[in-house]
C-alpha positions in Angstrom: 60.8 -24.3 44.4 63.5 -21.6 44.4 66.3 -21.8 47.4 67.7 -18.2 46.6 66.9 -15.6 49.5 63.1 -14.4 48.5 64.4 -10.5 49.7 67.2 -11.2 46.8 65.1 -12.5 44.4 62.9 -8.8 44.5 65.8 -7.1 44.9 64.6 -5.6 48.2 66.3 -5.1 52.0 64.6 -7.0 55.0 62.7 -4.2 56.3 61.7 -3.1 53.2 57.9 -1.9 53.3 54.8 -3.3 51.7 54.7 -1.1 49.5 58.1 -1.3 48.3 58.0 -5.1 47.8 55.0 -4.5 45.9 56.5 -1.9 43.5 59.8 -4.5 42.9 57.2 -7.2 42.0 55.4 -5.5 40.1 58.7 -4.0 38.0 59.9 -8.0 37.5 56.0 -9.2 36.9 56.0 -6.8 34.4 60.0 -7.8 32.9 59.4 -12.1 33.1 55.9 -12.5 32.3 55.2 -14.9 29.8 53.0 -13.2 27.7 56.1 -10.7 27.1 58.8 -13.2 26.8 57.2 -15.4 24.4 57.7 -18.8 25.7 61.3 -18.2 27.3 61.6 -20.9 29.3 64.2 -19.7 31.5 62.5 -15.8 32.0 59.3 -18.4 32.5 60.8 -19.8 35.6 62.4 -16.2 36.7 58.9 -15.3 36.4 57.8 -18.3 39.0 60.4 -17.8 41.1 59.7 -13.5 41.3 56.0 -14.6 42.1 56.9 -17.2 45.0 58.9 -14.3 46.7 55.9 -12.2 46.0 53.3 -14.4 47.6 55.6 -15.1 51.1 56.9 -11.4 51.3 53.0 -9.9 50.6 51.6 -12.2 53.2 52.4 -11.0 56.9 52.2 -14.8 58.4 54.2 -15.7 55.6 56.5 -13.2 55.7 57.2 -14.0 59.7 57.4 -18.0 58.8 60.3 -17.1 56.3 62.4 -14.6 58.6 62.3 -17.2 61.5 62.8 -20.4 59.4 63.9 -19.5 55.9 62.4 -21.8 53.5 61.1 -24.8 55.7 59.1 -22.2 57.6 57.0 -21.5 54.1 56.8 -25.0 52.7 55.4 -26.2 55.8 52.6 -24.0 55.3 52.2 -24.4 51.4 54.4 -22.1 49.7 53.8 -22.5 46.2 55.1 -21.1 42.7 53.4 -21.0 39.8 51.0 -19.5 37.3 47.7 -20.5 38.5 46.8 -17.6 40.4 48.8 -14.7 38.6 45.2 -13.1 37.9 44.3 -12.9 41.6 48.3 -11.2 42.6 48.6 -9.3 40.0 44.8 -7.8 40.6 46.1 -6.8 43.6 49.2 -4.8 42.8 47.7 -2.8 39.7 43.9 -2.8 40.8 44.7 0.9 41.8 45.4 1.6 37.9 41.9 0.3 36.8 39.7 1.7 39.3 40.3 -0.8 42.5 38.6 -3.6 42.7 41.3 -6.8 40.7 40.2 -9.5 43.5 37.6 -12.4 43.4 34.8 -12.4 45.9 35.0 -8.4 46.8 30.8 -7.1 47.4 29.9 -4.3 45.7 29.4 -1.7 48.4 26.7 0.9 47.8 28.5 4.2 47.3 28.0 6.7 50.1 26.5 10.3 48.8 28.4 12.6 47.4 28.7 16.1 49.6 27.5 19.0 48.8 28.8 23.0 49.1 26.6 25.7 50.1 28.3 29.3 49.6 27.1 32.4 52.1 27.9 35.5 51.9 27.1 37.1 55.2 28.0 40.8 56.3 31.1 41.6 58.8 28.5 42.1 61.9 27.2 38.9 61.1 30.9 37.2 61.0 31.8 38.7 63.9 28.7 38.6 66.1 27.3 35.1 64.8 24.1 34.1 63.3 21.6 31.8 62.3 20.1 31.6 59.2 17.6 28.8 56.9 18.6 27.8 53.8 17.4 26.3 50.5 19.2 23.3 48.9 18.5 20.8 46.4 19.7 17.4 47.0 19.3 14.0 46.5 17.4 12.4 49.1 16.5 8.8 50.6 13.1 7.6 49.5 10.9 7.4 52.4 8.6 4.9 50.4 11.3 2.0 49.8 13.7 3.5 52.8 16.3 3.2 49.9 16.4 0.1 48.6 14.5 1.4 45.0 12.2 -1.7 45.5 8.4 -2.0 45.8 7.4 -2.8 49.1 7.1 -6.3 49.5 9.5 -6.7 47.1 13.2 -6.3 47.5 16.1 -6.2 45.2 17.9 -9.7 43.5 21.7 -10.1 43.0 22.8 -9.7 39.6 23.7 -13.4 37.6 26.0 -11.1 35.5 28.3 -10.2 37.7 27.1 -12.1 41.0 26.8 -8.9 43.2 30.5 -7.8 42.5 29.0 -4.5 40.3 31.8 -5.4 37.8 33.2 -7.7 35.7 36.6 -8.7 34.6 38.0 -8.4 30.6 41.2 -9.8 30.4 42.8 -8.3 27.2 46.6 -10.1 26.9 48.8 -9.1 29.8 46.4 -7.1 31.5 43.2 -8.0 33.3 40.8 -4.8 33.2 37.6 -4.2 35.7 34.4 -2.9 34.2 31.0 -1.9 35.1 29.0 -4.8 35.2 26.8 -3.4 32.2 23.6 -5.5 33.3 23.2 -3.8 37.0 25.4 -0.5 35.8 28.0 -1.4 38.9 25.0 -1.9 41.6 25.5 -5.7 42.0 21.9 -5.8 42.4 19.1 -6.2 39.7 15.6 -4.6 40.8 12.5 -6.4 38.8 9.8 -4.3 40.6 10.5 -0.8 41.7 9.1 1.7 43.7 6.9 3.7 41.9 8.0 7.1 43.7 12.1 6.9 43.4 11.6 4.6 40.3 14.1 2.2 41.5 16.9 4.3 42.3 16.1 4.5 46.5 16.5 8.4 46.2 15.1 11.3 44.2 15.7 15.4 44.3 13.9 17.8 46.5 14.8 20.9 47.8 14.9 20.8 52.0 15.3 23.6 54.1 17.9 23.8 56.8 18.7 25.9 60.0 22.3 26.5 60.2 24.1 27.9 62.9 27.6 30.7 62.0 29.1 31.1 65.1 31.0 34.0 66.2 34.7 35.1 64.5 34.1 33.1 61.3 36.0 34.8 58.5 36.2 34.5 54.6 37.4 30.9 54.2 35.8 29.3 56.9 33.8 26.3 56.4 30.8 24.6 58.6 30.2 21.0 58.2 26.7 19.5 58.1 27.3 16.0 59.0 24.6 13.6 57.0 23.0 17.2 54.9 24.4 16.2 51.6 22.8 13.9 49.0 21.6 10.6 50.0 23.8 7.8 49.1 22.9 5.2 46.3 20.5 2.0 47.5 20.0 3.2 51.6 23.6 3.8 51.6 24.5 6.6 54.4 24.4 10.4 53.5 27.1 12.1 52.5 27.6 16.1 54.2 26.9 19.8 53.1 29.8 21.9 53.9 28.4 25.8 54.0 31.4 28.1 52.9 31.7 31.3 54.0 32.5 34.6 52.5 32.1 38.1 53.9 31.2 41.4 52.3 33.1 43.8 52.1 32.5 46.7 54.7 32.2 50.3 53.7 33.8 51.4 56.9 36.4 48.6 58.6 39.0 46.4 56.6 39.4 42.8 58.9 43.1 41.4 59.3 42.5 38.3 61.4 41.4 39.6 64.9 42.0 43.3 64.4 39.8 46.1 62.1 41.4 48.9 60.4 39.4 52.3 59.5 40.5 55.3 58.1 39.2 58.2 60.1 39.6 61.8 57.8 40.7 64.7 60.6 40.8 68.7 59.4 43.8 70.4 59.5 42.3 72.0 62.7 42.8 69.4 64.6 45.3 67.6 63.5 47.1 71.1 64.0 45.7 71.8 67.8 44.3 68.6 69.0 40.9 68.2 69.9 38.4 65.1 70.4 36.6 63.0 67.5 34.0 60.0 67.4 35.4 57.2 66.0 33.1 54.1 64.6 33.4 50.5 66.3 31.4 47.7 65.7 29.6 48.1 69.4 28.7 52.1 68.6 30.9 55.4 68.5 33.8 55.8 70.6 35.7 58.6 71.9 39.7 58.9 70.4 42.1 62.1 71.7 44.0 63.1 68.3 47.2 64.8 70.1 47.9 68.7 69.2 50.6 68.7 65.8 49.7 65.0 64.7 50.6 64.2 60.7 48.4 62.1 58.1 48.7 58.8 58.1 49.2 58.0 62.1 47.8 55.2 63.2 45.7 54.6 67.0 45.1 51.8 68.4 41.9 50.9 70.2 42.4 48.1 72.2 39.7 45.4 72.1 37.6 46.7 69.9 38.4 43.9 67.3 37.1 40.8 66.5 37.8 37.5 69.0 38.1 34.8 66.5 36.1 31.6 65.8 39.1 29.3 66.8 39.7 31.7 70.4 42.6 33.7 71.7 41.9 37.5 73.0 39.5 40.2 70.7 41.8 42.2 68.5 42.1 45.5 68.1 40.6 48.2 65.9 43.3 51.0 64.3 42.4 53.9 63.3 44.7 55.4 60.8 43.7 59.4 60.6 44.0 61.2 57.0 44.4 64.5 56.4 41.7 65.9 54.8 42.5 68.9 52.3 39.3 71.9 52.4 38.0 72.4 49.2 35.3 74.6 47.6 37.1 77.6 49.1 35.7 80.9 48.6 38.1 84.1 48.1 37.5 85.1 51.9 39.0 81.7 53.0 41.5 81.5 50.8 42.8 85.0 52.3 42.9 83.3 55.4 45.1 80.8 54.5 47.4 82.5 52.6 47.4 85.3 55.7 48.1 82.3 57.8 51.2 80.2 55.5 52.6 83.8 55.0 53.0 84.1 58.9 54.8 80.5 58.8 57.4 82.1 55.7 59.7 83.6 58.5 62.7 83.2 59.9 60.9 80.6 62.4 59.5 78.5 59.5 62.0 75.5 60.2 60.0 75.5 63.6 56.8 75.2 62.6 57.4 73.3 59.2 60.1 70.8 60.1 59.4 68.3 57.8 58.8 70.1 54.5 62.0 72.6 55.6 64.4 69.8 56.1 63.2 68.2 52.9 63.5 71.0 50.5 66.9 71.7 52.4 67.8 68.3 51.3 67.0 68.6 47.2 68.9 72.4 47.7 72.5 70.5 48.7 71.7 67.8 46.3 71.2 70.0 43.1 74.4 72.1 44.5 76.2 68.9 44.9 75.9 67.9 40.9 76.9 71.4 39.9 80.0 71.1 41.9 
């Protein structure tokens, strides 16, 4: 029919993609069909000539034929225009719109089971050192009785006369053709006359089924484990679809996790964060000796290397850090408040700046900025 170049006629370059040749038909489909040019004759054949380019461009062999050979290549092997099969093409491109499906002779497949999600909340030891634990889930499962076809044994299901197996059925309002349900088999394909008396037809029913599952070590908040086939069963012996366990960790009254590494505040007493000394320190594998240094301030933080967590997906353990607080005495009675005032009036002296750097050099610094702004 038409002798213009077929990449002209959509309006698209030589390599140009399937999908890109289907998005210009489907723009010019739309523009020259008839049923929204109201018998226009010459947008009628604009209309014929846009699907003829559609029908060698869309089909690969086609598509080769016409690059090599132009139009003889096509006509040879029975290029045609026309509106006979518009249905059929235009199915194709905007099938995606109704729900899939748009083609003739496409089975209904039986849908595969949905998944499922299981959350667990395990503590830090248990993320870090692994676990195993049984659960409790309800779920859709296959009928042992019918082995999920929903029909009495020595019976078996019928295709449906409706629809002929497809599960749906086609309403063409105007312009567009629509796909439906198939309301006599509800989108099965399949009618069953006699079903089995446990599932009542449906190849599946709900029970609750315990399983074993297995955390391994290093899982952290976020982490998922796949249960392949542990979800609901699918619909007429269709295959299972998976339980995906989700984890989430407590939080710890003692350690903070940061990937591999744990964080802890350790609380010191002025004692020995003034002279040094020894302290236990917790780690998940039991108490550990640290060294706080003589004249260490709040808020230092010590590494201890390996004492972390070696993640689910490898590399080395992380570390723990200990961050150590200054803790503040309280409950005082007057004797040990004599002390310490005894004790900061011996720091008051001319020597202060030695022993209080910090808070000296600081309260020097507000001194020349209040002289400053009275200058």
């Amino acid at each position: 029919m038409s002798k213009r170049d077929f990449y002209e006629v959509l309006g698209v370059s030589r390599d140009a993609s399937e999908k890109d040749v289907k998005k210009a038909y489907k723009r010019l489909a739309m523009k020259y069909h008839p049923d929204r040019t109201k018998g226009d004759k010459a947008m009628e054949e604009q209309f014929k000539e846009v699907k003829e380019a559609y029908e060698v461009l869309n089909d690969a062999q086609k598509k080769a034929a016409y690059d090599q050979y132009g139009h003889a290549g096509v006509n040879q092997q029975g290029g045609h225009g026309g509106q006979g099969d518009f249905g059929d093409i235009f199915g194709d491109v905007f099938g995606d719109i109704f729900g899939g499906g748009g083609g003739r002779g496409r089975q209904q497949r039986a849908a595969r089971g949905s998944d499922l999600r299981y959350n667990m909340e395990l503590t830090l030891e248990e993320a870090v050192r692994g676990v195993s634990k049984t659960i409790r889930i309800p779920s859709q499962c296959h009928c042992e009785v019918c082995n999920g076809s929903g029909a009495k044994s020595g019976s078996k299901a019928t295709t449906c006369s409706t629809c002929h197996g497809q599960g749906q059925v086609q309403m063409r309002q105007g312009f567009f053709a629509v796909n439906q349900a198939c309301p006599t088999c509800h989108g099965k394909g399949k009618i069953i006359k006699d079903p089995c008396r446990k599932c009542h037809g449906e190849g599946r029913y709900e029970r609750s089924k315990d399983l074993k599952v297995t955390i391994p070590a290093g899982v952290d908040t976020g982490d998922r484990i796949r249960l392949t086939g542990e979800g609901e069963a699918g619909d007429m012996g269709a295959p299972a679809g998976d339980l995906y366990v989700q984890v989430s960790v407590r939080q710890h009254a003692i350690f903070e996790r940061d990937g591999s590494n744990l964080y802890c505040e350790v609380p010191i007493s002025f004692t020995y964060a003034a002279i040094g000394g020894e302290i236990e320190v917790p780690t998940l594998d039991g108490r550990v000796k640290l060294k706080v240094p003589a004249e260490t301030q709040t808020g230092r933080m010590f590494r201890l290397r390996g004492k972390g967590v070696k993640s689910v997906r490898g590399g080395a353990t992380g570390d723990l850090l200990c961050k150590v607080t200054l803790e503040t005495p309280v409950k005082l009675n007057a004797e040990q408040k004599e002390l310490l005032q005894q004790f900061d009036a011996s720091l008051n002296n001319a020597s202060a700046k030695k022993h209080k750097p910090k808070s000296e050099g600081f309260f020097d610094g507000v001194k020349s900025f209040f002289d400053d702004l009275t200058k």
